[in-house]
Backbone bond lengths (Angstrom), bond angles and torsions (degrees), N, CA, C in turn:
res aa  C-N    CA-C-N  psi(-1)  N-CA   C-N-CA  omega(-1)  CA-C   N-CA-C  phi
1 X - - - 1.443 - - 1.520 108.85 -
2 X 1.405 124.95 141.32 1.129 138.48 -146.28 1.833 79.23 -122.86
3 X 1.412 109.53 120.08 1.921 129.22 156.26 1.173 120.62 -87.76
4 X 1.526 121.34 145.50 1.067 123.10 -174.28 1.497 83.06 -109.29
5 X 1.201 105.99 134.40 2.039 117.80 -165.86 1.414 103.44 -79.40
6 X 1.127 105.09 161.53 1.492 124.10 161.02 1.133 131.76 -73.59
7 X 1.350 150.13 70.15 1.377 152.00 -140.75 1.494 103.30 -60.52
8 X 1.287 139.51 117.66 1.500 113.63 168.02 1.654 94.37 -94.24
9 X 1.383 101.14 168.32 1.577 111.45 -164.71 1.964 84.25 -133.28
10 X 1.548 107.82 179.40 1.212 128.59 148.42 1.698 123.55 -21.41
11 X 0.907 93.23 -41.28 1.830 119.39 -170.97 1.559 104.54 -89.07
12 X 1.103 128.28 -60.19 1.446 142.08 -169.54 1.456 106.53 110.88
13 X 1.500 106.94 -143.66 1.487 118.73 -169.29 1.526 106.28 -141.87
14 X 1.242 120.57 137.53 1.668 135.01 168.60 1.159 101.30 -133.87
15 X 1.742 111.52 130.96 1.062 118.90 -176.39 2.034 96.71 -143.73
16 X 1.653 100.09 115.04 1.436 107.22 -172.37 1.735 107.88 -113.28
17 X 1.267 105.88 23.39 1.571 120.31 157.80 1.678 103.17 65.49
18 X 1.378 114.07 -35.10 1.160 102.98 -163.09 1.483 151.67 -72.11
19 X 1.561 100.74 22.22 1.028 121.63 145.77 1.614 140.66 -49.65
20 X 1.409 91.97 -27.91 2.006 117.21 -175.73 1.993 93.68 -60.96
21 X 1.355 88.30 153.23 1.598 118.10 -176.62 1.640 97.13 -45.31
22 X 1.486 133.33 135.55 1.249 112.25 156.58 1.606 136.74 -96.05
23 X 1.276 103.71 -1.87 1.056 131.05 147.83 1.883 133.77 -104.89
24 X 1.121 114.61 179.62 1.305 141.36 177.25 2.047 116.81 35.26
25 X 0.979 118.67 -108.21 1.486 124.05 164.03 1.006 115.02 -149.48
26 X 1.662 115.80 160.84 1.531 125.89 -164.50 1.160 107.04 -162.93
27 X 1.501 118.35 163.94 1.236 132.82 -154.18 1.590 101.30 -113.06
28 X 1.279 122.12 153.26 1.587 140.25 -153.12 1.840 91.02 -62.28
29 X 1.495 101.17 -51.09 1.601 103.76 -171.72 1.684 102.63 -54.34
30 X 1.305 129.34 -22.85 1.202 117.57 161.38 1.889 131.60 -55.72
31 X 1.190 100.84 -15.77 1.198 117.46 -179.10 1.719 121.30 -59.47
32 X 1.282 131.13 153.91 1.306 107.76 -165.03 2.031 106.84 -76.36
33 X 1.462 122.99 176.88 1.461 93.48 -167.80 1.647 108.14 -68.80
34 X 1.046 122.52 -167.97 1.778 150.22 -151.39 1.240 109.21 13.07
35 X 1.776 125.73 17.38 1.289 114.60 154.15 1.476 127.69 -92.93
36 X 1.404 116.50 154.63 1.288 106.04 177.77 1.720 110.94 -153.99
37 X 1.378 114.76 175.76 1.498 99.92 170.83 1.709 106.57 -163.54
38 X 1.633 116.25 148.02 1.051 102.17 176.69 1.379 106.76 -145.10
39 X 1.569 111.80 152.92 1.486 121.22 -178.29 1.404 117.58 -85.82
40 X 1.574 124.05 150.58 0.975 124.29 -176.34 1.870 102.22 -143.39
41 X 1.430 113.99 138.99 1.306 113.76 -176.62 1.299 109.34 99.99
42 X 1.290 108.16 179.51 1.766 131.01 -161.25 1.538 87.61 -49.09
43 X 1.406 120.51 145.82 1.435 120.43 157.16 1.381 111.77 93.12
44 X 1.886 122.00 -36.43 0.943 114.74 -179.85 1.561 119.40 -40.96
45 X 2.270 91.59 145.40 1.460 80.88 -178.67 2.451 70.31 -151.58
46 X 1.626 105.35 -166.78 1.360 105.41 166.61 1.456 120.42 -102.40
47 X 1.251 122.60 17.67 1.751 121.47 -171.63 1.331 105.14 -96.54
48 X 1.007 99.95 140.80 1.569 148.03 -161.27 1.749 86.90 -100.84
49 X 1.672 122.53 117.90 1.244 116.94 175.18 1.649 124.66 -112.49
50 X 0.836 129.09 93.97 1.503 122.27 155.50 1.157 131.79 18.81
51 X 1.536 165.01 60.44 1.149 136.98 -142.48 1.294 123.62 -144.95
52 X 1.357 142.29 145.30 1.195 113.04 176.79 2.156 103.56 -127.09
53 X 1.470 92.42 40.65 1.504 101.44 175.81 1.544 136.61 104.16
54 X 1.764 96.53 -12.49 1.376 117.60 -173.18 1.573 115.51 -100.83
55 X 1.212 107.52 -22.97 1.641 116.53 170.29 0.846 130.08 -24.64
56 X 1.732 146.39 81.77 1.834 119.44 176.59 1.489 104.20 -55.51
57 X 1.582 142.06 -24.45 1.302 119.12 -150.66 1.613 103.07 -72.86
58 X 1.169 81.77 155.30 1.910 107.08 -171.98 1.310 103.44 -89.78
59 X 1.796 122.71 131.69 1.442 141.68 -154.64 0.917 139.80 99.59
60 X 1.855 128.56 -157.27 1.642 121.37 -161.86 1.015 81.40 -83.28
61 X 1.462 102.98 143.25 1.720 131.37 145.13 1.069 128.05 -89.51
62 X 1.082 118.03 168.83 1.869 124.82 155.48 1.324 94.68 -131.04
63 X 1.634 116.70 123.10 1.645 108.34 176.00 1.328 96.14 -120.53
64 X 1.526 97.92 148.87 1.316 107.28 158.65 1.487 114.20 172.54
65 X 1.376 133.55 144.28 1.413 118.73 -176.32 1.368 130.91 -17.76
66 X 0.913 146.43 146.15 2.046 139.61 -179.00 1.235 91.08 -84.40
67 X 1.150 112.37 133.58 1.664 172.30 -117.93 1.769 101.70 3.48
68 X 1.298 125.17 -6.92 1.670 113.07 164.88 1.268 115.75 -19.78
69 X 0.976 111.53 141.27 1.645 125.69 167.55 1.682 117.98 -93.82
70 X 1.592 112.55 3.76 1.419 123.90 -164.52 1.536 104.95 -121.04
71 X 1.433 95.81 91.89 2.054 101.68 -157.13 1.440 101.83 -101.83
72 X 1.220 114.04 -175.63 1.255 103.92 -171.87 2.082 92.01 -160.36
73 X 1.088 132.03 127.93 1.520 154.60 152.77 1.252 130.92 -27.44
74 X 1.323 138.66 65.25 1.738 132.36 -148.68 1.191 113.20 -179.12
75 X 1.457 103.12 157.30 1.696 104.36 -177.03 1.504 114.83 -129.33
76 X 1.209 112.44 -169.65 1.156 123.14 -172.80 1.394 115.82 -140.55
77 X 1.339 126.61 102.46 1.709 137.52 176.20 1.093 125.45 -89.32
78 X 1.343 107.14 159.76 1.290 122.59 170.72 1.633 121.76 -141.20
79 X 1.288 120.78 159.82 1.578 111.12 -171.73 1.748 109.89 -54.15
80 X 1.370 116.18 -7.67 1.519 108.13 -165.20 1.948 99.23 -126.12
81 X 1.225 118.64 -2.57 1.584 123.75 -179.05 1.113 108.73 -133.80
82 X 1.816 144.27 116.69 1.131 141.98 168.21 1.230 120.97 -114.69
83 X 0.982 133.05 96.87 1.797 139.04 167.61 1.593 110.17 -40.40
84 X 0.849 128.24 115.10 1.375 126.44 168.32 1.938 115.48 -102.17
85 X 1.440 110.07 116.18 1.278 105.80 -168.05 1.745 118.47 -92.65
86 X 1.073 124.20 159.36 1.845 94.98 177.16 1.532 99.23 -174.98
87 X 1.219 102.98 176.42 1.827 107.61 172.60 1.180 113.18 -174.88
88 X 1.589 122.51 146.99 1.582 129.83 -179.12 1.065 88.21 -82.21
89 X 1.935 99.90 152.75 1.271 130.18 159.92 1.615 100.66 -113.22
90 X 1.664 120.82 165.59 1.608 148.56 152.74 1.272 118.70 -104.84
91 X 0.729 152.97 171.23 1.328 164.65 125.11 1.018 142.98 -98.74
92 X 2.045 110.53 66.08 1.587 103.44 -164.30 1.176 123.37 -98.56
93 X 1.408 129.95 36.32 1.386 150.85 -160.65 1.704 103.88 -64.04
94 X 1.573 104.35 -39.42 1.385 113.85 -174.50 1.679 104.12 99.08
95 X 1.549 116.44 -35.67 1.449 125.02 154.51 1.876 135.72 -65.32
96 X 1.410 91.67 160.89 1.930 78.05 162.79 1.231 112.27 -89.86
97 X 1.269 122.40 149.84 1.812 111.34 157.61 1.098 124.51 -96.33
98 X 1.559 109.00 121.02 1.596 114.58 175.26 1.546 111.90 -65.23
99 X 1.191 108.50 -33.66 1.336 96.96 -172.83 1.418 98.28 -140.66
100 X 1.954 113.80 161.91 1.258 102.97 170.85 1.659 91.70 -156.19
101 X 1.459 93.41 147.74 1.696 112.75 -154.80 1.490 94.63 -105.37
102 X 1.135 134.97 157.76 1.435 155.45 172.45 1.721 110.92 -156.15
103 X 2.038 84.14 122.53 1.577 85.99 -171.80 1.244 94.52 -143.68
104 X 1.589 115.10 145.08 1.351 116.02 -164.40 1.249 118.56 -166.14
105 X 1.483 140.30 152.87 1.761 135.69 -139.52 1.609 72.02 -121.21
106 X 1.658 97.11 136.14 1.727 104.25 165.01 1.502 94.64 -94.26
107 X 1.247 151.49 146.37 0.736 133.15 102.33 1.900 150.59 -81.27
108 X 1.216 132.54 104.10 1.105 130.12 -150.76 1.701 93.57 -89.62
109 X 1.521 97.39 98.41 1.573 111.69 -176.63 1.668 111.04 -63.38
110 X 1.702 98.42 -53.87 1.865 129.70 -179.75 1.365 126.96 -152.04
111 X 1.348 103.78 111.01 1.893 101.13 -177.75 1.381 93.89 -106.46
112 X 1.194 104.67 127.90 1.305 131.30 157.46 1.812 125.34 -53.56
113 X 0.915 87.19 -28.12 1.574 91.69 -162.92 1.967 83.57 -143.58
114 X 1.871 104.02 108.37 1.204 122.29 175.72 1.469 105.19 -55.62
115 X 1.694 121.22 -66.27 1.482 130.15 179.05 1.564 95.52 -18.04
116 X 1.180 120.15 -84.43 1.675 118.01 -167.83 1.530 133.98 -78.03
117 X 1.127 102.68 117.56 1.430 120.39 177.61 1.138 124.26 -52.82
């Protein structure tokens, strides 16, 4: 699948998801642009889930209270299904970048497995 990138500018990029469905399930192209995500393992499938934290199903989520409008980007694994999350960047600064920062809120909605943090 071919992304239409994320332009970073002067400014950078913030991305607060909450655009995503707040209900039911949805498909990756729902995603805001140059994000994307895909499953791998038993179960894999492409839906994009609804959630507000209680879900056993295995994969991408969208969490966030039911019907909130304040969503949030994430999945949910298991030893046999892995969501892999990701997104293009651009660089239209007109510069190179020496450096580039990534900063981001975990929220730990549900761990499955207490042992891991």
């Amino acid at each position: 699948m071919t992304l239409s990138p994320i332009r970073l500018n002067a400014y950078g990029h913030i991305e607060n998801f909450n655009s995503l469905p707040r209900t039911g399930a949805a498909s990756s192209s729902q995603l805001p642009q140059g994000w994307d995500f895909v499953e791998v393992g038993a179960g894999a499938d492409s839906t994009l889930v609804a959630d507000d934290g209680s879900s056993t199903q295995v994969g991408a989520h969208n969490y966030g209270a039911e019907g909130s409008s304040d969503r949030a980007f994430g999945e949910f694994s298991t030893g046999s299904n892995h969501p892999i999350l990701g997104a293009v960047f651009v660089n239209d600064t007109q510069t190179p970048l020496a450096t580039s920062n990534f900063d981001w809120s975990n929220n730990d909605a549900r761990n499955a497995d207490p042992s891991d943090p």
